[in-house]
PyMOL CGO cylinders between C-alpha atoms (Angstrom):
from pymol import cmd
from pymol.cgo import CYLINDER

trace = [
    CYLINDER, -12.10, 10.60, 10.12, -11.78, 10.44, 13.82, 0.3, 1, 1, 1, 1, 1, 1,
    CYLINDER, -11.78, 10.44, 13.82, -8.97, 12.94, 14.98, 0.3, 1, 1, 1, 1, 1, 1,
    CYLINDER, -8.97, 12.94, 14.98, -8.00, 10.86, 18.25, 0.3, 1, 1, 1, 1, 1, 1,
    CYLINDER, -8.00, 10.86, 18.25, -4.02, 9.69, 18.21, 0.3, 1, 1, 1, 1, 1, 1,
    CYLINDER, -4.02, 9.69, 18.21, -5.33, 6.33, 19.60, 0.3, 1, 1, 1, 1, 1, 1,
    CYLINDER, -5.33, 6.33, 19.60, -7.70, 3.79, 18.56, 0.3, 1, 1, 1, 1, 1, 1,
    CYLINDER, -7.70, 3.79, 18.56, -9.84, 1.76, 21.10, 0.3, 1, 1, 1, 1, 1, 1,
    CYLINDER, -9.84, 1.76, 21.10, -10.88, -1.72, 20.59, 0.3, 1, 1, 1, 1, 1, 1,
    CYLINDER, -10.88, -1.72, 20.59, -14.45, -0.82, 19.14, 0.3, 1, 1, 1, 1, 1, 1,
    CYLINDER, -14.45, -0.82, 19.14, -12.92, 0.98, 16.44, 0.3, 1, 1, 1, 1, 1, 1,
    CYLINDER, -12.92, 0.98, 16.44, -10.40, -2.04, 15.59, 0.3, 1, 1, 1, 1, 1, 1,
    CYLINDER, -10.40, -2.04, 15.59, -12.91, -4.35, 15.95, 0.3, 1, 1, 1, 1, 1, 1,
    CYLINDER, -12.91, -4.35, 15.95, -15.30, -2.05, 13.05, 0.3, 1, 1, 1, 1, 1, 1,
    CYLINDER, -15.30, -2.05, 13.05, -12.20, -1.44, 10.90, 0.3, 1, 1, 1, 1, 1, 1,
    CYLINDER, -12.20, -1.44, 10.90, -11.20, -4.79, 11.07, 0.3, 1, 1, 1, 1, 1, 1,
    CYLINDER, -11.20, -4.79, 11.07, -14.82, -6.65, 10.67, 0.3, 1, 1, 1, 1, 1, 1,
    CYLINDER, -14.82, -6.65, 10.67, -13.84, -8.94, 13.41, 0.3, 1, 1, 1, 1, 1, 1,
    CYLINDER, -13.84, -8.94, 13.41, -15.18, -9.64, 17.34, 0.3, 1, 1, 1, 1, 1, 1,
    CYLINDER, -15.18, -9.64, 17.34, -13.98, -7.28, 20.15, 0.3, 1, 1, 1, 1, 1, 1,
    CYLINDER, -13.98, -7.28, 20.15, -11.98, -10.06, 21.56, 0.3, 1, 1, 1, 1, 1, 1,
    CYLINDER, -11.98, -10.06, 21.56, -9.97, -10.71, 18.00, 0.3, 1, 1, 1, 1, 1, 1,
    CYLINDER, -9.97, -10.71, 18.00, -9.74, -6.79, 18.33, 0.3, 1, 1, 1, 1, 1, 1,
    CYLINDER, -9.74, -6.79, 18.33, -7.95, -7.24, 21.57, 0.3, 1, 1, 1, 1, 1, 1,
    CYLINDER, -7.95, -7.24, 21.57, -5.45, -9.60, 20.06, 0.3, 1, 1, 1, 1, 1, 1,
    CYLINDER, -5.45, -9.60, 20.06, -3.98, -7.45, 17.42, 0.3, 1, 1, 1, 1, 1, 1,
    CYLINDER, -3.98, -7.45, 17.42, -3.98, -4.22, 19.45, 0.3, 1, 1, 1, 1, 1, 1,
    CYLINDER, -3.98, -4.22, 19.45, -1.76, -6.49, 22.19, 0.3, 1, 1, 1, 1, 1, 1,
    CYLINDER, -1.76, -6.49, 22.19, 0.47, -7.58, 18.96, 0.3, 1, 1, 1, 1, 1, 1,
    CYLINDER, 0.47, -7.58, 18.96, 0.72, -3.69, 17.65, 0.3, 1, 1, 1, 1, 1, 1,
    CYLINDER, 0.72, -3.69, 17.65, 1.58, -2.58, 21.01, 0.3, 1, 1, 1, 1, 1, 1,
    CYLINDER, 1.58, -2.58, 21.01, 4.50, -5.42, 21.43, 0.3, 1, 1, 1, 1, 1, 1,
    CYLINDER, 4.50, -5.42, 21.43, 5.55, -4.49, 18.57, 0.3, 1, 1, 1, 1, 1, 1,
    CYLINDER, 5.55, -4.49, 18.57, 5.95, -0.50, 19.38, 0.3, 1, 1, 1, 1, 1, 1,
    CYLINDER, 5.95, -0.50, 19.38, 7.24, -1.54, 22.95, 0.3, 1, 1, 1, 1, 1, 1,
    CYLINDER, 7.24, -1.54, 22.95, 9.80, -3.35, 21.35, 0.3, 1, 1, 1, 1, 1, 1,
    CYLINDER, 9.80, -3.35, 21.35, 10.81, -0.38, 18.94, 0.3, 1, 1, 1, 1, 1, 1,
    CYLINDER, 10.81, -0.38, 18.94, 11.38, 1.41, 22.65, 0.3, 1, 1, 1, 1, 1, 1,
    CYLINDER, 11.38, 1.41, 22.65, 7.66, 3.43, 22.51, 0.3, 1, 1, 1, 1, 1, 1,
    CYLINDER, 7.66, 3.43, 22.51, 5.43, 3.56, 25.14, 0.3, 1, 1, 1, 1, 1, 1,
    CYLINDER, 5.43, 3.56, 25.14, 1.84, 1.78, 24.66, 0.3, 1, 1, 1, 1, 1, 1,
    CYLINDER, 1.84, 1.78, 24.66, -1.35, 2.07, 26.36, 0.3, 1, 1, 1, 1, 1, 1,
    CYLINDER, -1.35, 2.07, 26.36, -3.55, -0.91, 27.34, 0.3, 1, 1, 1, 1, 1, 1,
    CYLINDER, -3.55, -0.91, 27.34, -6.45, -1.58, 25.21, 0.3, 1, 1, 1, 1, 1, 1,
    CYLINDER, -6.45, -1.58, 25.21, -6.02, 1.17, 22.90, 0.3, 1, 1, 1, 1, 1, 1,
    CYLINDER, -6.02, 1.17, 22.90, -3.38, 1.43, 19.59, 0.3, 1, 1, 1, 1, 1, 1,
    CYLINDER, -3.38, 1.43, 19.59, -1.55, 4.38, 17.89, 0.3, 1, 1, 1, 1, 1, 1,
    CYLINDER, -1.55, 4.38, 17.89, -3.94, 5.04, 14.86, 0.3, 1, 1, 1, 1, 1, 1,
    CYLINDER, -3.94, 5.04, 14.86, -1.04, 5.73, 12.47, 0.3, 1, 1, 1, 1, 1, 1,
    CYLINDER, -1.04, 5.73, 12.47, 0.37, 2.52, 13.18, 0.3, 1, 1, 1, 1, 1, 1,
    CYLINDER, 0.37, 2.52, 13.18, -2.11, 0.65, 13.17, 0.3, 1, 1, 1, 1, 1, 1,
    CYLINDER, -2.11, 0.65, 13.17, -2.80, 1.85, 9.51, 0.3, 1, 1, 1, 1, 1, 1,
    CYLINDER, -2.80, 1.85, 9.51, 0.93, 1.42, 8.41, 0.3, 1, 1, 1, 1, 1, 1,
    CYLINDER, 0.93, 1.42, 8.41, 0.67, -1.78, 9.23, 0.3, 1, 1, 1, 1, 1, 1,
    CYLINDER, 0.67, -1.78, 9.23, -2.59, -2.68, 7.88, 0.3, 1, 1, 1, 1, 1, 1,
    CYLINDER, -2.59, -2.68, 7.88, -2.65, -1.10, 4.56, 0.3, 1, 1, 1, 1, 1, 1,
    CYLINDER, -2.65, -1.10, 4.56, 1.26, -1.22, 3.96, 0.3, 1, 1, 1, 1, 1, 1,
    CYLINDER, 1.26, -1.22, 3.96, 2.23, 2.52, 4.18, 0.3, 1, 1, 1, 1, 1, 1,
    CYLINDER, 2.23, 2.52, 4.18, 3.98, 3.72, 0.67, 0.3, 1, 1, 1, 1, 1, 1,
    CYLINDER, 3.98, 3.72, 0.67, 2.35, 1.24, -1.46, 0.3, 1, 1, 1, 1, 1, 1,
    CYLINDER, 2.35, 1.24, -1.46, 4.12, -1.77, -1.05, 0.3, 1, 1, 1, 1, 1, 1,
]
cmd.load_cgo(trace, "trace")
């Protein structure tokens, strides 16, 4: 497992089996998302443990 805190759109795309510019698209959703829980973001890349939580529903649920 890659220990970087951030995730660039390569990696999304891999995880996600989708096309770089799908990719794009849901690290721009992720990153509205944290910007709207006050967080900073960072163009083109996304927080890895987020993106996680909110792919595989962190805790099971």
């Amino acid at each position: 497992m890659n220990n970087n805190k951030f995730m660039r759109v390569d990696e999304v795309a891999d995880e996600l089996e989708v096309s770089v510019a799908y990719a794009y698209k849901v690290i721009r959703k992720l990153n509205e998302e944290l910007e709207s829980k006050g967080y900073l973001t960072v163009k083109g890349r996304v927080n890895r443990e987020y993106f996680y939580e909110r792919l595989y529903c962190k805790g099971g649920e």
